[in-house]
VEXROMI-322601 format. One record per residue (C-alpha): z, x, y; residue in one letter. Coordinates in pm, whole numbers, padded with zeros to 5 digits, always signed. Example, Ala and Ser with C-alpha at 12.3 -4.5 7.8 and 13.67 -1.06 7.14 Angstrom:
2
+00780+01230-00450a
+00714+01367-00106s
// end
This chain:
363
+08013+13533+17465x
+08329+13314+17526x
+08387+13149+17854x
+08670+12926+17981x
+08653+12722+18267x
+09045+12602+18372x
+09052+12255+18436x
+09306+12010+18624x
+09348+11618+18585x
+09442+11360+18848x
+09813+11391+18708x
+09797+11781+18770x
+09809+11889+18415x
+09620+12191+18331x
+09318+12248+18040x
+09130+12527+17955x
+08766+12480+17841x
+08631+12730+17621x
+08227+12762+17525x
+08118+13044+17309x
+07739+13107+17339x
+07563+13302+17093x
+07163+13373+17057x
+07069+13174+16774x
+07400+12950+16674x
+07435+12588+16872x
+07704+12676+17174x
+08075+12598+17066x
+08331+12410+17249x
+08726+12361+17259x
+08966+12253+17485x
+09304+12368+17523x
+09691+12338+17695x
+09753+12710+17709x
+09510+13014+17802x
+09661+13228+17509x
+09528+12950+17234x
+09154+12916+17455x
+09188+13293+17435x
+09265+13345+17047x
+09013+13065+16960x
+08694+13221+17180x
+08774+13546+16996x
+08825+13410+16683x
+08476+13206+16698x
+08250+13482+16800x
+08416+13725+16533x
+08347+13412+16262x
+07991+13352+16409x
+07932+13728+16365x
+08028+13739+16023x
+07825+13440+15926x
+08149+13249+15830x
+08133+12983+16151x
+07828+12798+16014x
+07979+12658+15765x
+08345+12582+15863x
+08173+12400+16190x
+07953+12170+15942x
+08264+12049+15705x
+08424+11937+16044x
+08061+11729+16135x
+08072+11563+15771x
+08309+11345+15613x
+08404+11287+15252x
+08115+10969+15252x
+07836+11121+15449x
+07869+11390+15119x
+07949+11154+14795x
+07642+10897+14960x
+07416+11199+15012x
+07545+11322+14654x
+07475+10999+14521x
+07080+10987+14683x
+07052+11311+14522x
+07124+11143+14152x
+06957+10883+14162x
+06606+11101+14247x
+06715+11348+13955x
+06838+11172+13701x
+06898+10748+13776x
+07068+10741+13392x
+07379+10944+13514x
+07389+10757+13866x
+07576+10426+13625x
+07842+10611+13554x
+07911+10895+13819x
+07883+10639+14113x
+08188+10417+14054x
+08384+10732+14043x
+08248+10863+14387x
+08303+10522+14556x
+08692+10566+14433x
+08741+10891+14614x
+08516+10729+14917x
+08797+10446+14960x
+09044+10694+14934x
+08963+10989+15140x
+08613+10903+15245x
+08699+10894+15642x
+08860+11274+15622x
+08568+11534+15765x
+08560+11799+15503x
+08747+12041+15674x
+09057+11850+15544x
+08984+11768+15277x
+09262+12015+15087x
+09426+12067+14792x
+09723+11926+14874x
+09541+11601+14983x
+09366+11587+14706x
+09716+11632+14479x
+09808+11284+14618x
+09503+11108+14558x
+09497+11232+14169x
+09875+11129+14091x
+09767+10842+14219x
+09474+10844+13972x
+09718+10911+13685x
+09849+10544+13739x
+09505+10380+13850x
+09421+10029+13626x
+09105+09966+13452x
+08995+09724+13238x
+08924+09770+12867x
+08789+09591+12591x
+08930+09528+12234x
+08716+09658+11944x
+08763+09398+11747x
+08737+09109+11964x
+08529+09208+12226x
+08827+09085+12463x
+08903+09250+12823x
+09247+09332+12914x
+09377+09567+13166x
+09547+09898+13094x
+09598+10263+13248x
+09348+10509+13276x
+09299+10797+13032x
+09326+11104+13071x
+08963+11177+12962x
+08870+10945+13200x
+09055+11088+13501x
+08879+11424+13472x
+08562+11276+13437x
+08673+11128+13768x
+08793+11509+13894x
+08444+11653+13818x
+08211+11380+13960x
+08353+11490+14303x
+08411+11817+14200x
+08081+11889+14096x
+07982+11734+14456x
+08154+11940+14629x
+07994+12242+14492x
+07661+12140+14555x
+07766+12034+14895x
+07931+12455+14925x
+07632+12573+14743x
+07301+12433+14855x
+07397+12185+15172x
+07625+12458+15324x
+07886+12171+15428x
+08215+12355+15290x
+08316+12706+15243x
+08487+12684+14888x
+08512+12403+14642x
+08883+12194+14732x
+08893+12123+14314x
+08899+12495+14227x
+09257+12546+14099x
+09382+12241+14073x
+09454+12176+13677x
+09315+11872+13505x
+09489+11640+13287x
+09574+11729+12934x
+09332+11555+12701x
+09388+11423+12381x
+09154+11546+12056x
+08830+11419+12059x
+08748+11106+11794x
+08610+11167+11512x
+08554+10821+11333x
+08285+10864+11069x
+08166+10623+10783x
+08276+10705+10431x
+07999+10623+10173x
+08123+10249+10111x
+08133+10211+10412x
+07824+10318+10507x
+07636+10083+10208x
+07899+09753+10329x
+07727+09814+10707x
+07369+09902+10592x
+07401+09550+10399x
+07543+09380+10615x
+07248+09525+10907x
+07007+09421+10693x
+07133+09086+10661x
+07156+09053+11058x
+06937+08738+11210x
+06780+08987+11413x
+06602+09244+11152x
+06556+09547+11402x
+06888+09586+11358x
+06864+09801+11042x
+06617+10019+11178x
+06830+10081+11496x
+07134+10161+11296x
+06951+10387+11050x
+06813+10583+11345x
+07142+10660+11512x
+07255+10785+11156x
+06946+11004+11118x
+06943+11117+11480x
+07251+11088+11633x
+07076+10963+11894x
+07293+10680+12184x
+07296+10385+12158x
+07089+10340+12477x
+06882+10644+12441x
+06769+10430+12070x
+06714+10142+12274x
+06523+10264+12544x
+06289+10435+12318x
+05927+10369+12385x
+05603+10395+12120x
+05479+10696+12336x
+05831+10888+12313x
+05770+10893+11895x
+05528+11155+11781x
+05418+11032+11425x
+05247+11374+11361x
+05461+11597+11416x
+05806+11378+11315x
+05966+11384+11583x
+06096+11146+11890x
+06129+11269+12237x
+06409+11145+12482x
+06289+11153+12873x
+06614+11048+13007x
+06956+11180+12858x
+07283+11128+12947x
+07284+11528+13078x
+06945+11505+13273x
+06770+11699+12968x
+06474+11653+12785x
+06541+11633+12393x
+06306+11671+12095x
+06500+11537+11822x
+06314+11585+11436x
+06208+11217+11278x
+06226+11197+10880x
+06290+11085+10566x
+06387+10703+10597x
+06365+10662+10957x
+06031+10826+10967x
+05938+10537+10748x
+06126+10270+10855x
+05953+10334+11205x
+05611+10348+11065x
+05670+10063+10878x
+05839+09881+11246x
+05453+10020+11423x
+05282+09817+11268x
+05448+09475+11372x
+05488+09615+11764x
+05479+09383+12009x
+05158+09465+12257x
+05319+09275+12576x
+05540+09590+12615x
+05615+09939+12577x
+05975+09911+12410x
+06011+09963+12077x
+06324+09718+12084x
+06262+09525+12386x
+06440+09195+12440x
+06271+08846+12429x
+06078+08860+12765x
+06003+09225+12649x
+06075+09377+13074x
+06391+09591+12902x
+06597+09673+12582x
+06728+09408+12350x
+07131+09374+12373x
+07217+09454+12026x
+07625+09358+12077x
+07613+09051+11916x
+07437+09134+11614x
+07621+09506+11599x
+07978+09304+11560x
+07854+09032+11362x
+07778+09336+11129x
+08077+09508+11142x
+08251+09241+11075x
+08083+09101+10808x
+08116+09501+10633x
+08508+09450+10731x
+08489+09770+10853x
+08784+09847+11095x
+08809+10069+11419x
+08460+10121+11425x
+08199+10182+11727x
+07831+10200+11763x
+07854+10514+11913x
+08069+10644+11619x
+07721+10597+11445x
+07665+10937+11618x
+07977+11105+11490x
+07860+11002+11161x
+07535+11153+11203x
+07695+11469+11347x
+07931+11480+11032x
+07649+11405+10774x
+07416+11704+10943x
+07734+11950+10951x
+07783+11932+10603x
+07428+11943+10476x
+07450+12274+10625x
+07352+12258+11010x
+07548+12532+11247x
+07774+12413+11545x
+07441+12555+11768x
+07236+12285+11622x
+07425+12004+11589x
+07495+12097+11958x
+07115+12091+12031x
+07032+11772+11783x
+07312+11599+12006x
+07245+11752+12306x
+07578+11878+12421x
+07528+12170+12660x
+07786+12366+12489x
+07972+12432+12161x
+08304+12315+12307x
+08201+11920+12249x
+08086+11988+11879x
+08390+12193+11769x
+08564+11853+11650x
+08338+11931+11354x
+08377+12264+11300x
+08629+12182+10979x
+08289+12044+10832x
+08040+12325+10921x
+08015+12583+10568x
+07787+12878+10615x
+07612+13084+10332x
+07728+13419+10323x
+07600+13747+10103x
+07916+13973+10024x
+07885+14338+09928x
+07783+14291+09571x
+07486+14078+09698x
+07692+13731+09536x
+07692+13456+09768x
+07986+13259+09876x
+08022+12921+10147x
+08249+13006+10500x
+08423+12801+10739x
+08221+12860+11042x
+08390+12880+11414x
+08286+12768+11784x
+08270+13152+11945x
// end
């Protein structure tokens, strides 16, 4: 039950103390000017602590916005250490920002501020031609993936930690996005760059880019590969470590299946990578020989990881639904593979048992 003590200083101002004590919550303190407010607040507590609503309010006031992104950020790098690259530059923007606000204040109209201010924020870029840094403003793309690294914190912090009550990021609107690339090879260009990879001083090269065409596989998912992630037996290669935590069995045939058996039997036995660099301890950084062979195809606007909308684009219209190509890429949902839903044709029967090719639609 609430108690308040009234308290006086040297300078004969008045305080009233107020402790709320309840079997099997930590006792509750507050001090205040008037007896009303020491009054309203012990009543307040107890009716809070007997609802099971206290717990939590009294925890986002112990915690700040750090203590939760570096426990958040512990928490990745135990699950999945891939994601931790790219989500932690993100947290340690907010943490400079708001980081010394306890969670309790951490509101929506705080965090309004901090994301027009995000709108504007700098980063550096690099030209895809030459490889050259220069600075411009962040995407939009970009500044939601910075809106749901902490937003996706906070809800484990409301959801298994118990530090906030509701999510501060639910309502608040992200920023309109532009449509997603889709930059695929035509056929010359696809026999200019195979050419051109085949060419390369370093060979693997053509068996790296012929994978990501057959797969659709990342770049560094292809280069982290390992001889124990390919199962020759059943075709197939197995990813550990994806960019979305998941485990992916991705089907290995035709021309890669052969290129790779071919690639087994020249493996280096000093390590596990199948493309490792020269002291074989990680990948090999494929950059320099990737442009050199772009540019020698002259193939314009052109990314290695556009290698995977190729794929994508290739398996769509050999006939593979958007719920495949979502699984063969491993996009948790349609929404990411509906850029290639113009490409997607199902079979259908009609009535009189003829058959006839449909565009088919994310549902």
């Amino acid at each position: 039950m609430a108690s308040i003590q009234m308290r006086k200083t040297q300078n004969g101002d008045t305080s009233y103390r107020v402790q709320v004590r309840m079997k099997g919550y930590p006792a509750q303190r507050a001090t205040f000017r008037r007896l009303t407010d020491a009054k309203a607040w012990g009543r307040n507590t107890e009716t809070a602590i007997s609802e099971g609503r206290y717990f939590k309010t009294s925890e986002a006031k112990r915690h700040t916005l750090n203590d939760l992104i570096e426990r958040y950020i512990k928490k990745v790098q135990k699950e999945n250490p891939a994601r931790l690259i790219d989500v932690e530059p993100m947290l340690r923007w907010w943490g400079n920002e708001l980081g010394d606000y306890v969670l309790a204040d951490l509101t929506r109209a705080k965090l309004s501020v901090v994301i027009e201010k995000l709108s504007h924020k700098k980063m550096m870029r690099r030209d895809k031609e030459t490889g050259e840094k220069y600075e411009d403003t962040i995407s939009p793309a970009r500044a939601n993936r910075y809106m749901f690294a902490l937003s996706k914190a906070c809800t484990i912090a409301v959801n298994e930690w118990e530090w906030m009550d509701e999510n501060p990021f639910y309502k608040i609107k992200k920023f309109k996005e532009s449509r997603g690339r889709v930059r695929f090879l035509s056929d010359d260009e696809r026999e200019k760059l195979l050419d051109a990879c085949q060419r390369s001083l370093y060979q693997p090269l053509y068996t790296i880019v012929v994978l990501a065409l057959s797969t659709g596989c990342r770049k560094g998912e292809i280069m982290k590969l390992k001889w124990q992630d390919i199962d020759f037996g059943r075709q197939q290669l197995v990813l550990h470590v994806t960019k979305n935590g998941d485990r992916r069995v991705i089907p290995l045939q035709g021309h890669a299946y052969d290129l790779m058996l071919k690639y087994k039997k020249i493996q280096r036995i000093d390590t596990d990578f199948i493309f490792p660099s020269i002291k074989g301890d990680k990948p090999y950084e494929i950059k320099k020989p990737w442009l050199s062979a772009i540019k020698k195809a002259d193939i314009k606007d052109f990314r290695f990881h556009d290698l995977r909308h190729s794929a994508a684009s290739y398996l769509a219209m050999n006939g593979a639904s958007l719920a495949e190509l979502a699984e063969i890429l491993g996009h948790k949902t349609l929404q990411m593979v509906k850029r290639y839903a113009h490409l997607v044709m199902t079979k259908k029967k009609k009535r009189d048992g003829s058959e006839t090719w449909i565009l088919e639609t994310a549902k």
